[in-house]
C-alpha positions as CSV (number, residue, x, y, z in Angstrom):
1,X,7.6,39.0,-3.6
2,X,6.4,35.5,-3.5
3,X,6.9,33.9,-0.2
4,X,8.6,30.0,-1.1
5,X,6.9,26.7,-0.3
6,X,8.2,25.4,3.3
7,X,11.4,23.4,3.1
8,X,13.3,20.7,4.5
9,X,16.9,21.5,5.1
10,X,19.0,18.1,5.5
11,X,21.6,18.0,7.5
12,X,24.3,18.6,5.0
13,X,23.2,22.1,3.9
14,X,23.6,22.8,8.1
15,X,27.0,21.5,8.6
16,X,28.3,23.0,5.2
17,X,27.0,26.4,6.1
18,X,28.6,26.5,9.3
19,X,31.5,25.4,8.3
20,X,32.0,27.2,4.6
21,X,34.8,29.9,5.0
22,X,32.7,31.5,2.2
23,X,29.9,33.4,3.3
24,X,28.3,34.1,-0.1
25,X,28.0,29.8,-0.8
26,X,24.6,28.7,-1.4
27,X,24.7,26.6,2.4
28,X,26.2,29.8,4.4
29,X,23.2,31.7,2.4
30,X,20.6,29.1,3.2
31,X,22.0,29.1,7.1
32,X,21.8,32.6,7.3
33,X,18.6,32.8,6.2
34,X,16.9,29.8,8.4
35,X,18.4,32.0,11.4
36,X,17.4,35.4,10.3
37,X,13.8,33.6,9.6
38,X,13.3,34.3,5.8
39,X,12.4,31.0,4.7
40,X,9.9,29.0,5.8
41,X,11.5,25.7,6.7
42,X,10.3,22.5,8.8
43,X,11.9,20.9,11.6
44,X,11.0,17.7,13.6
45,X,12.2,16.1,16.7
46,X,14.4,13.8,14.6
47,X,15.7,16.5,11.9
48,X,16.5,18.7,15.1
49,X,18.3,15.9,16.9
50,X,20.0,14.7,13.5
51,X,21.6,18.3,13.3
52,X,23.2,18.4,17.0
53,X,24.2,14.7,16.8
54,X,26.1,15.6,13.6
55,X,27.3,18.6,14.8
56,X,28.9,17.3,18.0
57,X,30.9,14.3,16.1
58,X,34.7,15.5,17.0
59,X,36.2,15.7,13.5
60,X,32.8,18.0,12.3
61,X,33.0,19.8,15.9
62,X,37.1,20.2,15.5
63,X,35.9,22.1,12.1
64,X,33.5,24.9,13.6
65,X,34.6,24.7,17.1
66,X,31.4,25.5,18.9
67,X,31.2,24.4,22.6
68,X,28.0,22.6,23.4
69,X,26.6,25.6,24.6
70,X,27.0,27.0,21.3
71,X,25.8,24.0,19.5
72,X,22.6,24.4,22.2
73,X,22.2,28.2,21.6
74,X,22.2,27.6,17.0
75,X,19.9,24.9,17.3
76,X,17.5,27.1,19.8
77,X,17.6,29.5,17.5
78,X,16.7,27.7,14.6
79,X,14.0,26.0,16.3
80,X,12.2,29.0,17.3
81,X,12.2,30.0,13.5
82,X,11.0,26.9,12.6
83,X,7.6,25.4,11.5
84,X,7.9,22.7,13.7
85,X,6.5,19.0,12.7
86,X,5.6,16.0,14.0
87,X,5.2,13.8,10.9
88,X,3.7,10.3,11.0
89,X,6.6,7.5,10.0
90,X,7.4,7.3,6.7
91,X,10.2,4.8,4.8
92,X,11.5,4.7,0.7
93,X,14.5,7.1,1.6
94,X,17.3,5.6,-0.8
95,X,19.0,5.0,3.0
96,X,17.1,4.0,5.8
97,X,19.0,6.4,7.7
98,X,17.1,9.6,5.8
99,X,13.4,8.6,6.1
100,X,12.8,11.1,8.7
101,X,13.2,13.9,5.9
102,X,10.8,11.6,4.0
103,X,8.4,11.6,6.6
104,X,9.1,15.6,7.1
105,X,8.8,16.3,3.5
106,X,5.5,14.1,2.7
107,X,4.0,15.7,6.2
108,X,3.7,19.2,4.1
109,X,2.1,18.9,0.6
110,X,4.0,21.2,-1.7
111,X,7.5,21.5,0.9
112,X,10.7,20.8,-0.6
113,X,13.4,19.2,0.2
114,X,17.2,20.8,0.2
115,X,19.9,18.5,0.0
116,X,23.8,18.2,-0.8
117,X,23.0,14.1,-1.4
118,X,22.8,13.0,-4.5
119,X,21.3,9.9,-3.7
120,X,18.2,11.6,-2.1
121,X,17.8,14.2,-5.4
122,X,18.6,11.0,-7.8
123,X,15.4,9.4,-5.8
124,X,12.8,12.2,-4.7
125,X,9.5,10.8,-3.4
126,X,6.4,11.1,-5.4
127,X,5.5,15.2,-5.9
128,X,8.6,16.0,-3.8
129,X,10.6,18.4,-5.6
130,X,14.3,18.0,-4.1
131,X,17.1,20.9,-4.8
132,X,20.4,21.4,-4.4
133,X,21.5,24.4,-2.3
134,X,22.3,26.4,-5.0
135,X,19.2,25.6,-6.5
136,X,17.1,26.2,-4.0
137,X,19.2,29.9,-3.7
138,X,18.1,30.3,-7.5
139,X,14.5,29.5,-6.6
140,X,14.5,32.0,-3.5
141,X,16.1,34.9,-5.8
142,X,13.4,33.9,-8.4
143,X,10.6,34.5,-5.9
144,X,11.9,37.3,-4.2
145,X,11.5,39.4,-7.5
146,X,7.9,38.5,-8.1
């Protein structure tokens, strides 16, 4: 089995894996696996804070219904899975808003970035290769059968 590059898993693969009422979709597969520790996947102080901030929006937090302390205890738990970054500043995100997973991305040579936005796959930075989920599932299953 080939172990993956590291990747960076935006905020939208999250949410849609906690929330999917199909456990077999490519985000609920990808969630499982960042918990469970099978990938290797970054995380910085602003990805991590990015996830609970979206997480505790009332109409996202109305959809999974996690208390804070469960919100607390899944973002714990992914931390301590996590290769955890502290990249310098970065900007050229399409939105301003998503340069942290620029800066996250470019901090790792080879990492890859795992998005639902089209926006961010449309404009990948330079040597960045940028997947959707189910893509990224494809490239997992690929490796794990080397």
């Amino acid at each position: 089995m080939t172990r993956p590059p590291p990747a960076v898993i935006d905020t939208n693969v999250v949410v849609a894996g906690l929330l999917t009422a199909e456990a077999g979709s490519p985000p609920a597969q990808i969630l499982d696996a960042m918990l469970a520790g099978r990938i290797p996947f970054l995380l910085s102080d602003a990805l991590l804070a990015e996830y609970h901030e979206v997480l505790s929006r009332p109409r996202i937090r109305e959809r999974h219904g996690l208390s804070d302390e469960e919100i607390d205890r899944l973002l714990t738990a992914l931390a301590t899975v996590a290769m955890i970054r502290h990249p310098a500043s970065q900007t050229g995100a399409p939105d301003p808003d998503d340069d942290h997973l620029w800066s996250l991305v470019l901090d790792t040579p080879g990492s890859w970035l795992v998005t639902g936005d089209m926006a961010l796959v449309g404009s990948p930075p330079a040597a960045v290769r940028v997947l959707l989920p189910r893509e990224f599932v494809e490239a997992l299953a690929a490796a794990s059968e080397r």
